[in-house]
C-alpha positions in Angstrom: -50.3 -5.7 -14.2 -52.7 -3.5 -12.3 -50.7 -1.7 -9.5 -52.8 0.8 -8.2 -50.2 3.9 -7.3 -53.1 5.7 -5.4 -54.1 3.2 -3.2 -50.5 1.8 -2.2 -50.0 5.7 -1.4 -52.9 5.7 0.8 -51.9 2.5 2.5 -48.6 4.0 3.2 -49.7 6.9 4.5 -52.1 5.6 6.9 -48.9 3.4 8.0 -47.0 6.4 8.1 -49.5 8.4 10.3 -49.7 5.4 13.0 -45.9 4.4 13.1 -45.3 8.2 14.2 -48.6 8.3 16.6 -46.5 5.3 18.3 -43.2 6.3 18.3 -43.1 10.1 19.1 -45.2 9.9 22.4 -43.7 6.4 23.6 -39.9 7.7 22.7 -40.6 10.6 24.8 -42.2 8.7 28.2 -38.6 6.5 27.7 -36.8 9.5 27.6 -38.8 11.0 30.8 -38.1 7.5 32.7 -35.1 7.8 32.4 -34.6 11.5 33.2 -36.3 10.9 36.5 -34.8 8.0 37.0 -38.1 5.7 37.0 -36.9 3.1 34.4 -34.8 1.8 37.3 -37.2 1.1 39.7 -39.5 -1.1 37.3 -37.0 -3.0 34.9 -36.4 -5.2 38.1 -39.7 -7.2 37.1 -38.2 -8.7 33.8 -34.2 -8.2 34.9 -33.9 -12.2 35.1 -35.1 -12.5 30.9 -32.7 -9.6 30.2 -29.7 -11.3 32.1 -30.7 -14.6 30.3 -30.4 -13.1 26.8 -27.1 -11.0 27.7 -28.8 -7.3 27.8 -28.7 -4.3 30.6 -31.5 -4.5 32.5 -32.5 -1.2 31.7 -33.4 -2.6 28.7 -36.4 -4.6 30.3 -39.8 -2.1 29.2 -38.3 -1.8 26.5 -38.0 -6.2 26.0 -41.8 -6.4 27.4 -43.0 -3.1 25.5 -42.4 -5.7 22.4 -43.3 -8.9 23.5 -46.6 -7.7 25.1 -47.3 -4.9 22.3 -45.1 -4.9 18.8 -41.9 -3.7 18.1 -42.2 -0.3 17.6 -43.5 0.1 20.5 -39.8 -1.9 22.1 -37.8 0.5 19.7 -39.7 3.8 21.3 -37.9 2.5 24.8 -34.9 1.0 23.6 -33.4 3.9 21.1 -32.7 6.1 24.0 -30.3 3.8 25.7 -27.3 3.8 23.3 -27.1 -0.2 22.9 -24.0 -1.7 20.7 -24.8 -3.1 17.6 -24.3 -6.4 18.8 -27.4 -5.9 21.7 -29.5 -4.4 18.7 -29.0 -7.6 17.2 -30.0 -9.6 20.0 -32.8 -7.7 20.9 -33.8 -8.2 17.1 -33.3 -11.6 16.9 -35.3 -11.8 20.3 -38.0 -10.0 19.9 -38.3 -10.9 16.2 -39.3 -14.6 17.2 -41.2 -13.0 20.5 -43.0 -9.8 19.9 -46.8 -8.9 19.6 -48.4 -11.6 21.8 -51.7 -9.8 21.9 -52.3 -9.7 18.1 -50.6 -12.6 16.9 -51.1 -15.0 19.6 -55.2 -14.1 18.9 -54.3 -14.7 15.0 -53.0 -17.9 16.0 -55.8 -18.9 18.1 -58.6 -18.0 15.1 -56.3 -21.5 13.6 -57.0 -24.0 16.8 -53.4 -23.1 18.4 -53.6 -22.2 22.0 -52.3 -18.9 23.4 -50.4 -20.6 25.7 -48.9 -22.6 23.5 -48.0 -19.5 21.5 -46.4 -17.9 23.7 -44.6 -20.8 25.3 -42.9 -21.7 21.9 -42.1 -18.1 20.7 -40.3 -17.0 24.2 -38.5 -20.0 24.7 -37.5 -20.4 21.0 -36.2 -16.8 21.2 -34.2 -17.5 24.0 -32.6 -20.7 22.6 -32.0 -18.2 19.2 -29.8 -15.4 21.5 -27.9 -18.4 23.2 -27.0 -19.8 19.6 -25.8 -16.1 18.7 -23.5 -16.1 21.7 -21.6 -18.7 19.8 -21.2 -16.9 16.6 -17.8 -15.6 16.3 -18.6 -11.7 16.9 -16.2 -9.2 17.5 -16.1 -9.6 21.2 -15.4 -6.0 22.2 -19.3 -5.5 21.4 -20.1 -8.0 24.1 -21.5 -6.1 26.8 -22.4 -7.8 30.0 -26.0 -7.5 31.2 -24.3 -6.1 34.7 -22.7 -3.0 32.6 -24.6 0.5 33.5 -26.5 2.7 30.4 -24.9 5.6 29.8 -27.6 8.5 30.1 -27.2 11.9 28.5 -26.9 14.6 31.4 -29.8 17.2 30.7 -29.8 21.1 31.9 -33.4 20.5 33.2 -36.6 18.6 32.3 -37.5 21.2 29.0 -33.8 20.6 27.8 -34.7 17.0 28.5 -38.1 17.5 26.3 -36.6 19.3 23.6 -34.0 16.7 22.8 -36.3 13.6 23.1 -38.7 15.3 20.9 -36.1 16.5 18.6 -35.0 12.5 18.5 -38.1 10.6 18.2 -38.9 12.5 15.1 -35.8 11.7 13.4 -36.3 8.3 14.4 -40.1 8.3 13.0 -38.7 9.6 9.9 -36.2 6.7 9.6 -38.6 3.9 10.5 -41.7 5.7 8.1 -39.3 5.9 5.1 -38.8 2.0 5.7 -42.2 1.0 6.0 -42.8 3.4 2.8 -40.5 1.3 0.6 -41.7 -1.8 1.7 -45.3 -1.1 1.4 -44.5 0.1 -2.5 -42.1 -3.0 -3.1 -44.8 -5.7 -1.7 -47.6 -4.1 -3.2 -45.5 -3.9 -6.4 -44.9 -7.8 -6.4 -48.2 -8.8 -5.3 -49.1 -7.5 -8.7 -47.1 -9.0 -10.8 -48.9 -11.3 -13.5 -47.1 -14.8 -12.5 -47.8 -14.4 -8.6 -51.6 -13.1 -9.0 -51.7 -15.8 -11.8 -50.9 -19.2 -9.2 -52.2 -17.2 -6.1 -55.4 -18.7 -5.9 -53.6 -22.3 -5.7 -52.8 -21.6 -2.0 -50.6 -25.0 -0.5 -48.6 -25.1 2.8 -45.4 -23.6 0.8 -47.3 -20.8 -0.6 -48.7 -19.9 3.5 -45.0 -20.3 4.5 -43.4 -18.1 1.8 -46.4 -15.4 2.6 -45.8 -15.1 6.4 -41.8 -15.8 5.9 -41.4 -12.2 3.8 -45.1 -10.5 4.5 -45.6 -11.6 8.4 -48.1 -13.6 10.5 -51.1 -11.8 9.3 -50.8 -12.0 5.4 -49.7 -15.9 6.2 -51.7 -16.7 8.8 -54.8 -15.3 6.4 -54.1 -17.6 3.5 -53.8 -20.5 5.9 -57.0 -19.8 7.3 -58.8 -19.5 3.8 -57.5 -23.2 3.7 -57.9 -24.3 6.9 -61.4 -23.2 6.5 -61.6 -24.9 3.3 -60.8 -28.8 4.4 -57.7 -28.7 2.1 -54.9 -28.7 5.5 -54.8 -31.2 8.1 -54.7 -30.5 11.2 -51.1 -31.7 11.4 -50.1 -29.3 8.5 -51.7 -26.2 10.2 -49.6 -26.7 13.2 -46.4 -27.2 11.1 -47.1 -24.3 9.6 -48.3 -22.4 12.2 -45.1 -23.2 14.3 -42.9 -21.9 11.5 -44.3 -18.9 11.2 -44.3 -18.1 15.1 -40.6 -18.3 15.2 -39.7 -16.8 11.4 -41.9 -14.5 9.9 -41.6 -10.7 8.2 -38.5 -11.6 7.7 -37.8 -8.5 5.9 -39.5 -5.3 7.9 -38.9 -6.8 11.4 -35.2 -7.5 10.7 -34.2 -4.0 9.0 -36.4 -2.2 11.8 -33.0 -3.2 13.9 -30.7 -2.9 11.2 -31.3 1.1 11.0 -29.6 1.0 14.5 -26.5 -1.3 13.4 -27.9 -5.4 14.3 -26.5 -8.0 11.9 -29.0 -8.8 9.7 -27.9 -11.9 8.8 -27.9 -14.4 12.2 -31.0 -12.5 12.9 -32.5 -14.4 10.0 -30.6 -17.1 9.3 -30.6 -18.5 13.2 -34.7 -17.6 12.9 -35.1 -19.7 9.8 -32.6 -22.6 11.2 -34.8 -23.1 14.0 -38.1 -22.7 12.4 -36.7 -25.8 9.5 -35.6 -28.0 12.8 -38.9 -27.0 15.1 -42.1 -27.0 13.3 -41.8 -30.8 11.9 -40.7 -32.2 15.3 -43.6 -30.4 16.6 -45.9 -31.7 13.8 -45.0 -35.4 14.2 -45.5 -35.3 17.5 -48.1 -32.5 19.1 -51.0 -32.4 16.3 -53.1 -33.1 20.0 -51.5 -28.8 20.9 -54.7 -28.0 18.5 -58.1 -27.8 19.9 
């Protein structure tokens, strides 16, 4: 096995470095919305997704901040607002279909799938996912309804304000870093392993669904293109595959990202993989003409 120590050290570190760039600045502007009250006056633009998937509407940059960017950048606005575990856990099984349209929908596109079709699919399949969570049978005191106000902490002044944000968002980076640490080591890790390097080269659909399933859109969306490139996947294969990983991918890091903050891991992924099983073939059998 050749696991190279150093260079999973440097990998983590350079994750490390960019996760707090992200977080510390982004957790603070949150903070300052709020303070002066801003939030408010622009979460009216995505209020009817927020009341369609059961969270304040305060919640709203926070819910776009993700789709548009990636979820860090939804957890710098979100973790000031004091949401229930049970909102953390629909905003992760949300977001963890619909996040990172920029990136991923692009990643997507490099395969024949169309942005639009991307998008489309991954927003309305993470709708449907928060509407099947609704009839899990939570505790129902963590129900909160999307009309409910967001307690704000009451600040001195602005620098009290300042202090406490930036006090926060480094406690959160720390949190989040230490868990993108540990998985970087563990992936790396078994990556290396002698019986997955030894079949890795005999890439097939279930290898491409496995990758992006636990590692995320870009490791799986990679080997698919090594084989789409290669002749050996039809064009009805890439778009089952595809599909599947648009709705359940990273499985793993997306899902405990929310988890630090008390979601329910567990319908996060198991309502993500349920849809992605009943999805992607009815999509396959019928919509190989989606590809260009």
């Amino acid at each position: 096995m050749n696991f190279d120590l150093k260079e999973t050290l440097k990998v983590a570190v350079r994750s490390s470095l960019f996760i707090v760039k992200l977080i510390v600045p982004l957790y603070i502007v949150a903070d300052t919305l709020l303070y002066f009250g801003i939030l408010n006056h622009v979460a009216f633009v995505f209020k009817p997704l927020t009341e369609l998937i059961h969270l304040p509407a305060e919640s709203a940059v926070g819910i776009a901040a993700g789709m548009i960017f990636n979820l860090y950048a939804a957890i710098a606005f979100l973790a000031p607002l004091s949401l229930t575990p049970f909102q953390w856990t629909v905003v992760g099984l949300f977001l963890g279909i619909a996040h990172s349209f920029l990136v991923e929908s692009a990643i997507m596109k490099k395969l024949g799938i169309p942005v639009i079709y991307s998008i489309i699919l991954r927003t309305l399949t993470a709708i449907v996912a928060v509407k099947l969570l609704m009839l899990l049978p939570f505790n129902l005191s963590s129900r909160i309804s999307s009309k409910k106000e967001v307690s704000v902490k009451v600040y001195k002044n602005v620098f009290d304000m300042l202090g406490h944000s930036v006090q926060h968002a480094v406690i959160l980076s720390g949190k989040i870093v230490l868990l993108i640490v540990v998985i970087i080591f563990a992936l790396n890790f078994i990556k290396n392993l002698p019986p997955v390097k030894r079949y890795s080269e005999k890439v097939n659909t279930m290898f491409s669904i496995l990758t992006g399933l636990f590692l995320g859109i870009t490791y799986g969306a990679g080997v698919l293109i090594n084989e789409a490139e290669s002749g050996s996947l039809t064009k009805r294969d890439i778009l089952f595959i595809g599909t599947f990983l648009m709705i359940c991918h990273s499985v793993i890091e997306d899902s405990f990202l929310f988890v630090i903050f008390g979601a329910s891991w567990i319908p996060m992924v198991a309502i993500r993989v349920l849809l992605a099983v009943a999805i992607s073939p009815a999509v396959a059998k019928v919509g190989s003409k989606i590809l260009t």
